[in-house]
N, CA, C and O of each residue as an XYZ file, in Angstrom:
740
protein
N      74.426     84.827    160.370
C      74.103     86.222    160.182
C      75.271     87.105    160.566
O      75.297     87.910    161.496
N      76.052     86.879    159.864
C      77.314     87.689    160.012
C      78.279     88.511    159.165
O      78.918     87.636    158.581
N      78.645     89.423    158.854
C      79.396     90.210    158.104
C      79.797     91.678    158.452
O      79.806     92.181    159.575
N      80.239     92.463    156.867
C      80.395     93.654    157.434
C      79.296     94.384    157.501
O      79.526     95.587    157.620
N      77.838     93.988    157.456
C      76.765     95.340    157.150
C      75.914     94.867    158.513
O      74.825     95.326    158.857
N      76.611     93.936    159.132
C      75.703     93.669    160.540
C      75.677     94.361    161.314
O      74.651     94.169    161.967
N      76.387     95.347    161.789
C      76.691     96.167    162.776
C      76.405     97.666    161.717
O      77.177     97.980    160.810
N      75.089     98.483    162.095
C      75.275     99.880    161.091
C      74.821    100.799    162.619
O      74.070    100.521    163.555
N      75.843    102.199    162.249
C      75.947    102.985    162.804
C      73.796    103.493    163.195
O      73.055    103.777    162.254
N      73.391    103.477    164.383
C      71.607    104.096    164.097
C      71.808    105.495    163.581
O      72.845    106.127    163.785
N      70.781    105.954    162.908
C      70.485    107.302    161.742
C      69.350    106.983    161.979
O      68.895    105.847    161.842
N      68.700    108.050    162.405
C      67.159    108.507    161.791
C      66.346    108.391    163.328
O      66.567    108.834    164.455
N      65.246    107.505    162.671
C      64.223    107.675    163.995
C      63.605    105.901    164.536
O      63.632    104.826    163.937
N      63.318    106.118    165.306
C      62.586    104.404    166.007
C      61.505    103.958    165.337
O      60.434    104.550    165.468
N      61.596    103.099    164.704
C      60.505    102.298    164.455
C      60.256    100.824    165.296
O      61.373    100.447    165.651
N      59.657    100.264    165.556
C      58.949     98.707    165.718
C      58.036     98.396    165.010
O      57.114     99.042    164.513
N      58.463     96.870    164.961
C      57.899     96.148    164.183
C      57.361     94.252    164.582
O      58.144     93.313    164.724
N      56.508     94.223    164.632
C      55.904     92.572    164.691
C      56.214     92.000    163.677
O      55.999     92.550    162.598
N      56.801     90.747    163.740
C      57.354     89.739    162.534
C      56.342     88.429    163.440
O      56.175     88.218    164.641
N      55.745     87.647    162.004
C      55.207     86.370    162.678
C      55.177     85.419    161.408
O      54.960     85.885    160.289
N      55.376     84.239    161.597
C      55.580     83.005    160.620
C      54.569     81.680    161.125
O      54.312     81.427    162.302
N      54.060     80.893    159.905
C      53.555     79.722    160.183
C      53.588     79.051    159.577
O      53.135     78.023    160.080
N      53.917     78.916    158.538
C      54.185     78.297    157.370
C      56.188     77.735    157.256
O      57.136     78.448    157.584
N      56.241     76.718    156.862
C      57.755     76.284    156.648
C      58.509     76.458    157.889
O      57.971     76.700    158.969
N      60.101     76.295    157.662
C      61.000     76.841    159.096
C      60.644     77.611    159.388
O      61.290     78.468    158.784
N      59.808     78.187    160.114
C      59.078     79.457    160.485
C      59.939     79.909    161.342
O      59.682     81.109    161.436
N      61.483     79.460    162.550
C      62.442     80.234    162.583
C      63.332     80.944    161.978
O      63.905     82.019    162.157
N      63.321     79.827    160.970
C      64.282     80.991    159.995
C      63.685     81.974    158.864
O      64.229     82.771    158.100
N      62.760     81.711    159.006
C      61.745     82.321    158.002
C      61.388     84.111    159.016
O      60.745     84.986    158.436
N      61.747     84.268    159.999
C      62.242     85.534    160.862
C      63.082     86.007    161.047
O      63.076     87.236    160.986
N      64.341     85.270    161.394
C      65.405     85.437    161.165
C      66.027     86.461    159.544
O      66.755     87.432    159.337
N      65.232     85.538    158.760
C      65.771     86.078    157.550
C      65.382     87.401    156.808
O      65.773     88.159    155.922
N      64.166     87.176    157.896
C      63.410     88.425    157.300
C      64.208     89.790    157.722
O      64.288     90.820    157.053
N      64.748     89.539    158.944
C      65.377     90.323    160.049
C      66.186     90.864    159.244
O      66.094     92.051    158.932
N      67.381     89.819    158.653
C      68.367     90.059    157.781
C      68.562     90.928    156.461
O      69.508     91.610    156.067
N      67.008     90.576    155.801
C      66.863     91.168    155.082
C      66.640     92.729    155.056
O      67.035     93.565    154.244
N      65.733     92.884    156.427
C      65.226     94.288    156.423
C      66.939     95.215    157.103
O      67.044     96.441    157.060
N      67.651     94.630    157.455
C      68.453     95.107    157.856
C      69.877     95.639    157.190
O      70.667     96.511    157.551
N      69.852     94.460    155.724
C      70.692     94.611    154.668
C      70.316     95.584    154.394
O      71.248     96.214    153.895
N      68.808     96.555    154.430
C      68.367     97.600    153.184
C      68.932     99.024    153.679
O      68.734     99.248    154.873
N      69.455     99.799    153.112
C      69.961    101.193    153.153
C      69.091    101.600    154.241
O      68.010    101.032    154.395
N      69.413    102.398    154.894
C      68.529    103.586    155.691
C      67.310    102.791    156.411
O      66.191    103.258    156.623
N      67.870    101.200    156.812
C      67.086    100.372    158.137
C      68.489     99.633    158.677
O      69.400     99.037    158.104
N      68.128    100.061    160.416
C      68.780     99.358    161.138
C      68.230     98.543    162.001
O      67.602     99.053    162.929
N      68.325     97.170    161.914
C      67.796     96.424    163.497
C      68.565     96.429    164.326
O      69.738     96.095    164.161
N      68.018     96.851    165.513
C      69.019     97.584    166.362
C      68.550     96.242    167.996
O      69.504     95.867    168.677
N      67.470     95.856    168.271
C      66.915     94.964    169.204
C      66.296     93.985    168.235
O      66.045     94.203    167.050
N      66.059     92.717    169.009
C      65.030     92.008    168.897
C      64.757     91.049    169.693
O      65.732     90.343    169.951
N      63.314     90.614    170.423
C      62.681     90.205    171.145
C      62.883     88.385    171.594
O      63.499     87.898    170.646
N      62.758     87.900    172.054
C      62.345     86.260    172.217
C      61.339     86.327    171.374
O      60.738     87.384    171.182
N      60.998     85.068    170.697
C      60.781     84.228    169.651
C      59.119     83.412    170.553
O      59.313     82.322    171.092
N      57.963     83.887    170.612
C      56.910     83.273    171.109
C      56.528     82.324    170.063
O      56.788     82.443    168.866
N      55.439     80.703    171.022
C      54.244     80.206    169.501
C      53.405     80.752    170.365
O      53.392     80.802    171.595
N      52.628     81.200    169.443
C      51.312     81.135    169.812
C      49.902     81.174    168.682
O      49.971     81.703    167.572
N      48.594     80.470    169.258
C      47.163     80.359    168.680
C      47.189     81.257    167.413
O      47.297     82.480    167.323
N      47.090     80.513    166.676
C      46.227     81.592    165.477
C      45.158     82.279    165.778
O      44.422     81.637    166.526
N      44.729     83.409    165.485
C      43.819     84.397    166.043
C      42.947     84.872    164.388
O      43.519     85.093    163.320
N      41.376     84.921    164.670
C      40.645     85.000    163.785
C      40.390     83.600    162.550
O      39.384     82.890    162.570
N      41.135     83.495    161.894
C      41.366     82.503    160.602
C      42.056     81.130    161.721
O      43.265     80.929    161.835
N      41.185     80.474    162.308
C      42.027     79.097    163.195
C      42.097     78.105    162.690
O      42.315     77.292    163.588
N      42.037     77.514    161.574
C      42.428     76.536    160.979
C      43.411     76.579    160.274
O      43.393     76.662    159.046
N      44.624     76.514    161.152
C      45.816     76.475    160.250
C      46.756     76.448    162.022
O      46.340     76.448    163.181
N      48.081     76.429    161.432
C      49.171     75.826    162.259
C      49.424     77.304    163.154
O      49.142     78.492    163.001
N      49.997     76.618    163.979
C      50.606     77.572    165.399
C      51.652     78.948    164.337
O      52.049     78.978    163.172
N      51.747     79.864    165.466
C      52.355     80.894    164.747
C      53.883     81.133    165.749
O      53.936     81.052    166.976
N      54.604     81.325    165.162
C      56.239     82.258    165.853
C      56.019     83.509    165.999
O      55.710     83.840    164.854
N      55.981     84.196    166.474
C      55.778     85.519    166.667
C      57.023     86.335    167.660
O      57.311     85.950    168.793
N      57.794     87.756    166.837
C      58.474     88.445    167.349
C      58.256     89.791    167.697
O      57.071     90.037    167.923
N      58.942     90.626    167.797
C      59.224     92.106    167.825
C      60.527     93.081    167.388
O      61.062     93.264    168.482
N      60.936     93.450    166.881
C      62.189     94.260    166.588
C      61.942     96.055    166.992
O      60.879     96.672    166.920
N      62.927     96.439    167.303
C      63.268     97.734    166.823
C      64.682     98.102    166.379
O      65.842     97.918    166.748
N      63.765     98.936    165.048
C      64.498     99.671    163.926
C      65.333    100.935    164.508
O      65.181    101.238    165.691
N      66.223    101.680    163.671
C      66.599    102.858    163.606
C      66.307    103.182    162.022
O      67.068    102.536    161.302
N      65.402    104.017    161.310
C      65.195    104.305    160.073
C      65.242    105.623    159.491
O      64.429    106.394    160.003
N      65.958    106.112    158.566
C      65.716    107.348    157.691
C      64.888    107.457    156.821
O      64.723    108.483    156.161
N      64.052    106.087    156.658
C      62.770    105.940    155.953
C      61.575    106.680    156.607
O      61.178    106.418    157.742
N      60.997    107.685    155.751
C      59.137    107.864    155.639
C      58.750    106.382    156.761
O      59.498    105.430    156.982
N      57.407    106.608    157.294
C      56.780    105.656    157.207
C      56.305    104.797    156.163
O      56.703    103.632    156.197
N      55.367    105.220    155.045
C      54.963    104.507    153.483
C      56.356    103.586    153.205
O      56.250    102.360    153.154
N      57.684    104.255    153.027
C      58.478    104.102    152.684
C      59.029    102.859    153.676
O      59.197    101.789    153.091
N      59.243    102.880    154.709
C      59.491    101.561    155.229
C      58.145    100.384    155.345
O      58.453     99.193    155.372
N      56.936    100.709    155.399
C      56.122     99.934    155.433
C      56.603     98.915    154.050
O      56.868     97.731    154.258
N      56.700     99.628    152.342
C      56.658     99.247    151.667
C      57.927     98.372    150.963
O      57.841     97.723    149.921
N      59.269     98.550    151.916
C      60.447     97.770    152.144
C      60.028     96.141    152.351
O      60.164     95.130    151.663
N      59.184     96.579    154.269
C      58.977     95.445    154.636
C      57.662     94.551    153.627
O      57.677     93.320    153.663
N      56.741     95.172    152.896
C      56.025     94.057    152.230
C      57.292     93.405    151.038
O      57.141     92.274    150.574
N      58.357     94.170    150.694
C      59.154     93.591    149.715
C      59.689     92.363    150.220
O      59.915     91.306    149.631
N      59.858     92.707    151.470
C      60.734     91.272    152.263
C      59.454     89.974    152.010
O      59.514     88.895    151.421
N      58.330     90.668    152.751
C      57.639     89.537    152.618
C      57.432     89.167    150.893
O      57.114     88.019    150.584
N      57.553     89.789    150.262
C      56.975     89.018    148.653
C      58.437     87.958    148.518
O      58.496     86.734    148.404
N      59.361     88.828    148.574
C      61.075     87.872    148.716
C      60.750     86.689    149.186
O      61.171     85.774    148.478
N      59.959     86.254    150.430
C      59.975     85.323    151.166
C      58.914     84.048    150.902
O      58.685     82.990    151.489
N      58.384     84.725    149.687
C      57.492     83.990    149.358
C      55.687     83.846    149.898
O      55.020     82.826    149.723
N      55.016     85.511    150.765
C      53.995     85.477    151.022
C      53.409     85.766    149.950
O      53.718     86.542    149.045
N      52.087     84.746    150.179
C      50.999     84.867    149.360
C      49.945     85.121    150.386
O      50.012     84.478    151.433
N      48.565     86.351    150.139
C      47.861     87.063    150.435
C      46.779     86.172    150.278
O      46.176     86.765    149.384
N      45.961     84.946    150.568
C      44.843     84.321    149.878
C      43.893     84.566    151.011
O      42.754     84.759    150.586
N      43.982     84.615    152.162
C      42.662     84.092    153.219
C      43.197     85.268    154.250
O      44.417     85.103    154.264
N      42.907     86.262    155.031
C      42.506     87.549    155.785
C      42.981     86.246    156.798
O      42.554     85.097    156.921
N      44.069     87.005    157.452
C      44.311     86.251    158.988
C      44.589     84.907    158.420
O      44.318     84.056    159.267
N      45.115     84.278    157.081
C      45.319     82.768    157.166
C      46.801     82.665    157.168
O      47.454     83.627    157.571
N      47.379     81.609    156.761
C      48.664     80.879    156.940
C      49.737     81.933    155.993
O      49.307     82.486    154.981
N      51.131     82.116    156.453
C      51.849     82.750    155.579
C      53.199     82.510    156.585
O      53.441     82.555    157.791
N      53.841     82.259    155.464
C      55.432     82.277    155.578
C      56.546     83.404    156.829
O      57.409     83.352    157.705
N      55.513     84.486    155.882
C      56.279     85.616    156.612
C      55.045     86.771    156.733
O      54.308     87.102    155.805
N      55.002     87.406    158.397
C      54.375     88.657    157.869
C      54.667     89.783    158.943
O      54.633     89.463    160.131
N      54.955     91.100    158.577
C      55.885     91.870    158.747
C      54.629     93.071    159.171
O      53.615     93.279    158.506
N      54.952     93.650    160.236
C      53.601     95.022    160.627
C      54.789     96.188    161.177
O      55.796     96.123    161.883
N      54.348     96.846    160.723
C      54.886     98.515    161.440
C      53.975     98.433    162.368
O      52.799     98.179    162.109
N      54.443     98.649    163.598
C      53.520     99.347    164.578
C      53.619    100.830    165.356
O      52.766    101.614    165.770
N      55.249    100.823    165.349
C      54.905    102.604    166.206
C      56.069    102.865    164.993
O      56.617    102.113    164.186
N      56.164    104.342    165.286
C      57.470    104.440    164.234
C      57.236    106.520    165.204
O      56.252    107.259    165.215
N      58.649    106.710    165.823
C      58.232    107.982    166.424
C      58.702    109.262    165.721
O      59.548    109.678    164.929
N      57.235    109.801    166.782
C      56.314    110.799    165.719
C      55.608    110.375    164.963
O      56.033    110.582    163.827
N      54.670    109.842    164.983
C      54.388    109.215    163.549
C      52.899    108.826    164.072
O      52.761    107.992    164.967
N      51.647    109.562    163.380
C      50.558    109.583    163.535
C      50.056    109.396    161.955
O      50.413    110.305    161.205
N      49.426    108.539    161.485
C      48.705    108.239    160.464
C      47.863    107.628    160.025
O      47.997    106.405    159.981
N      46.994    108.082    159.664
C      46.037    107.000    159.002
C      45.313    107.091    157.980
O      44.236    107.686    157.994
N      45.948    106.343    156.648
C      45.827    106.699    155.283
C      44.881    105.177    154.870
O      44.570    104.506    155.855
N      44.509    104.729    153.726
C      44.033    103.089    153.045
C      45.507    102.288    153.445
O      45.618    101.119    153.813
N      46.475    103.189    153.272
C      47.930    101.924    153.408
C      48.358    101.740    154.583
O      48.705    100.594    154.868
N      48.428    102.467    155.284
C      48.908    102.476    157.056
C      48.387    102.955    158.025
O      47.847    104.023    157.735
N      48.295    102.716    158.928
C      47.683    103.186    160.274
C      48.614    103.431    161.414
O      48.828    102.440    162.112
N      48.991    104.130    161.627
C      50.105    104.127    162.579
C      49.221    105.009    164.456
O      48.506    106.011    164.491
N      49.550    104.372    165.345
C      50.297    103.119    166.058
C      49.028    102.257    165.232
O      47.893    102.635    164.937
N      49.946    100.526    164.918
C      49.022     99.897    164.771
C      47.426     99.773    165.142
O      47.272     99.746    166.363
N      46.395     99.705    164.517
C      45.172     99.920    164.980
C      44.336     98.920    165.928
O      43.258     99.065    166.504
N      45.608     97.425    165.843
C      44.926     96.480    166.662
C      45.729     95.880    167.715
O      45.267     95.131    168.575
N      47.121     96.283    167.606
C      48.218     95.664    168.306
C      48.019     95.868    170.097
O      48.573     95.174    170.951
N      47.060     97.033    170.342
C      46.634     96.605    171.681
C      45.949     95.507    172.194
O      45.865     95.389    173.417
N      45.417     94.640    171.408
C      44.307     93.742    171.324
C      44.767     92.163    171.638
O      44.275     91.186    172.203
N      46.354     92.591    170.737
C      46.876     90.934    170.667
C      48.432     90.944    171.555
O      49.497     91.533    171.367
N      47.951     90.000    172.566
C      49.169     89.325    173.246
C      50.674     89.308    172.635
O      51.597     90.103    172.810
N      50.586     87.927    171.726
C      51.358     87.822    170.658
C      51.820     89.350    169.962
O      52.621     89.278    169.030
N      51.397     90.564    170.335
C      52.254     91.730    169.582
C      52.952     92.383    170.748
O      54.143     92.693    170.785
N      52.106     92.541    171.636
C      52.235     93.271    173.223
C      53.302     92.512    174.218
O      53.985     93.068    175.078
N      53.284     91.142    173.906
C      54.682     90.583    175.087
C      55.620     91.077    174.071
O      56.176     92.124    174.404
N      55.980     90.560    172.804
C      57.457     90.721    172.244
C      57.569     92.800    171.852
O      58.620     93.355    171.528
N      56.877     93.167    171.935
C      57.128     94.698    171.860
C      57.777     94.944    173.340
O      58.805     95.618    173.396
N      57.248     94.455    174.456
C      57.438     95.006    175.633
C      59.108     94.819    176.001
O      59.818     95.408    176.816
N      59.442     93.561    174.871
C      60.887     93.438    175.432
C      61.690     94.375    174.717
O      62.750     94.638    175.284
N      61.406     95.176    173.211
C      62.119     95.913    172.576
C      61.867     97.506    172.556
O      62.426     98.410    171.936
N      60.854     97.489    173.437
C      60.094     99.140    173.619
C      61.248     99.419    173.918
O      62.030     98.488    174.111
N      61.803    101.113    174.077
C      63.013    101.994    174.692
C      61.581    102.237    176.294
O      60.359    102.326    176.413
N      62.792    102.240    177.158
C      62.112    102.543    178.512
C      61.650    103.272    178.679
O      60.866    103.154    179.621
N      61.682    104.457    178.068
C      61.416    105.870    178.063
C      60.189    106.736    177.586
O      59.687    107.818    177.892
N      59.892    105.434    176.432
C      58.784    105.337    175.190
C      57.433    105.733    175.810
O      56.961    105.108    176.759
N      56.854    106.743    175.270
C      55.906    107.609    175.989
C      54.397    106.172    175.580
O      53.586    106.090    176.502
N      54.238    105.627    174.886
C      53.268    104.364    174.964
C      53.415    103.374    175.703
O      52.686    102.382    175.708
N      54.474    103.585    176.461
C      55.100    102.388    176.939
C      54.024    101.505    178.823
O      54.147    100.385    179.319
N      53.484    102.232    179.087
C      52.766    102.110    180.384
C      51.488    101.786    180.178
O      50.879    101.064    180.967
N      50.859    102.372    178.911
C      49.689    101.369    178.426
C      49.719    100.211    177.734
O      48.802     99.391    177.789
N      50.984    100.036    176.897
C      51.186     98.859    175.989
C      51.611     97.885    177.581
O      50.678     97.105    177.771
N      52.379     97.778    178.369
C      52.457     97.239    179.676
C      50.809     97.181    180.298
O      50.448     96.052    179.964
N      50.103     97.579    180.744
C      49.046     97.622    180.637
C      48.048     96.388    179.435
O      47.318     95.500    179.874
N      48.222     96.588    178.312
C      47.035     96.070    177.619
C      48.004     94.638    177.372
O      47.645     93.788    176.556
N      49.222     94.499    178.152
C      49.635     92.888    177.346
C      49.718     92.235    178.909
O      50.280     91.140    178.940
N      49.268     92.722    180.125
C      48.621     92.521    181.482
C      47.690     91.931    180.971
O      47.730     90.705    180.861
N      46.643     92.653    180.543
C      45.210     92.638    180.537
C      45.195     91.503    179.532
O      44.516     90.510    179.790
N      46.018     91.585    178.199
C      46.010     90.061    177.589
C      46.402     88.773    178.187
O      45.848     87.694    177.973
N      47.413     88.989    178.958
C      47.672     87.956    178.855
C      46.514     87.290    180.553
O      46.207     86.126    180.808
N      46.254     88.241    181.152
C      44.923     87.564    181.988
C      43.834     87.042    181.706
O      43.023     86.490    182.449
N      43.806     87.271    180.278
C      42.560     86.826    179.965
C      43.186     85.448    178.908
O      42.460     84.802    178.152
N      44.092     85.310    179.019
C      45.033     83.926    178.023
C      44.568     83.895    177.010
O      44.058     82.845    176.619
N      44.577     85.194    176.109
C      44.491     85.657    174.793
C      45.860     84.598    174.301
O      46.557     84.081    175.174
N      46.121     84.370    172.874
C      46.642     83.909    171.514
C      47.756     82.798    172.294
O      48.924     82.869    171.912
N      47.475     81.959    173.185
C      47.927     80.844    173.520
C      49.738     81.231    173.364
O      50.536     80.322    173.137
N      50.042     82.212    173.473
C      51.431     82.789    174.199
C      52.345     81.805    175.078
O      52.277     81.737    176.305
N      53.232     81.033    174.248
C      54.432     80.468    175.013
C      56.009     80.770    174.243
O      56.414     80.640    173.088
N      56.528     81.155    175.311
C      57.761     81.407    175.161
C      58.870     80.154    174.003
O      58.726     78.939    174.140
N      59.749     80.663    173.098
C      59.632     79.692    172.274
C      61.234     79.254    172.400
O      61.619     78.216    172.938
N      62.217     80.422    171.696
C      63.319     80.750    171.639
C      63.753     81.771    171.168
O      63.012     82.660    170.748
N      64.778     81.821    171.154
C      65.582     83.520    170.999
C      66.575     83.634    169.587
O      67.357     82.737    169.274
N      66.412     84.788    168.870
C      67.120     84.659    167.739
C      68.586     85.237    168.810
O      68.648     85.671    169.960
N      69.680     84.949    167.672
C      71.263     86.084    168.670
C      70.783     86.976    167.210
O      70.296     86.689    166.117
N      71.242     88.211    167.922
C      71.521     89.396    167.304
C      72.293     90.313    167.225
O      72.269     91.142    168.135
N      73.177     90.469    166.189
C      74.418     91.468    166.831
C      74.010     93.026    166.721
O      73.775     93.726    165.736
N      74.015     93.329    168.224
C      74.029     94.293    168.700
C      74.370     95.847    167.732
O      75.363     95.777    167.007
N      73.555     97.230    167.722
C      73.767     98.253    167.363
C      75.124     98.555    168.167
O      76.210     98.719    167.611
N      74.969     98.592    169.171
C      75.414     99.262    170.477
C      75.827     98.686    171.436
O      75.554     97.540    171.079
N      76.352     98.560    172.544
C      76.587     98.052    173.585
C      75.038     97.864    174.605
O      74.972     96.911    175.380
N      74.297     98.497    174.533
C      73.435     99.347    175.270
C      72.110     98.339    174.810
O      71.330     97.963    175.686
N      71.928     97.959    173.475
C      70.867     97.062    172.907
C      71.230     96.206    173.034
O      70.725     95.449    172.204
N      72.328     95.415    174.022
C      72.027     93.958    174.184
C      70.844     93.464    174.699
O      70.195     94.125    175.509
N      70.249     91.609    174.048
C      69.142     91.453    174.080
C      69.494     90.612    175.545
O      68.584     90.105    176.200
């Protein structure tokens, strides 16, 4: 993952995002996604999280999941980056068959600041990401410190992980080259 478009100046505003795989190299199947969303004009990945497996949640018949976190710098709308990242996932080969079942790649907006919505296409802050472990540890490592959600999302991935919600183990770490000096992971 290396070239000249790896390193882009941040523009715009913060987004995060949950990336999770179960299907195929499901490391690189994040990785790439990473890459991808990062090649696109007006998205920067600027952090990203350790690399968890953990339990499939709802739909359990199917294989362990990878699960990450990133944050963006974007000049994208919300709609507008939501609808980037489903491009990555169609690129990657997700298919939509079973609610909560097996997929390659799958990509969630969860905060994006300023950003209150809730339309049929998006919901912004995610509507369930307090709920699941697996979203709440790898956000906690890419939240900005400052991040006014930041003491309840600390809070509700406490409260997950006491109750040993989505079988959460530490997995491995993608490298990421750095926005900044300042976003080292």
């Amino acid at each position: 993952m290396t070239g000249k478009d790896d390193i882009k100046a941040p523009a715009g505003r913060r987004a995060y995002i949950a990336l999770g795989s179960n299907l195929g190299d499901r490391e690189a199947q994040l990785a790439e996604a990473l890459r991808r969303l990062h090649a696109r004009d007006g998205i920067t990945v600027d952090r990203v999280s350790a690399v968890y497996e953990t339990d499939p949640v709802g739909y359990v018949d199917q294989p362990k999941f990878l699960n990450m976190a990133a944050a963006l710098t974007t000049e994208r709308q919300p709609l507008d980056l939501l609808r980037e990242m489903l491009e990555v996932e169609r690129e990657l080969g997700r298919v939509r068959n079973i609610r909560f079942g097996p997929r390659t790649i799958d990509l969630d907006l969860l905060l994006m600041d300023g950003a209150e919505l809730a339309t049929e296409e998006l919901t912004l802050p995610h509507p369930r990401m307090m709920e699941r472990a697996f979203v709440l540890v790898p956000l906690l490592e890419v939240l900005d410190e400052h991040a006014s959600c930041r003491p309840a999302v600390e809070s509700a991935a406490r409260a997950a992980l006491s109750q040993g919600k989505d079988g959460i183990a530490r997995w491995t770490t993608i490298t990421w080259p750095c926005a900044s000096a300042h976003f080292e992971n």
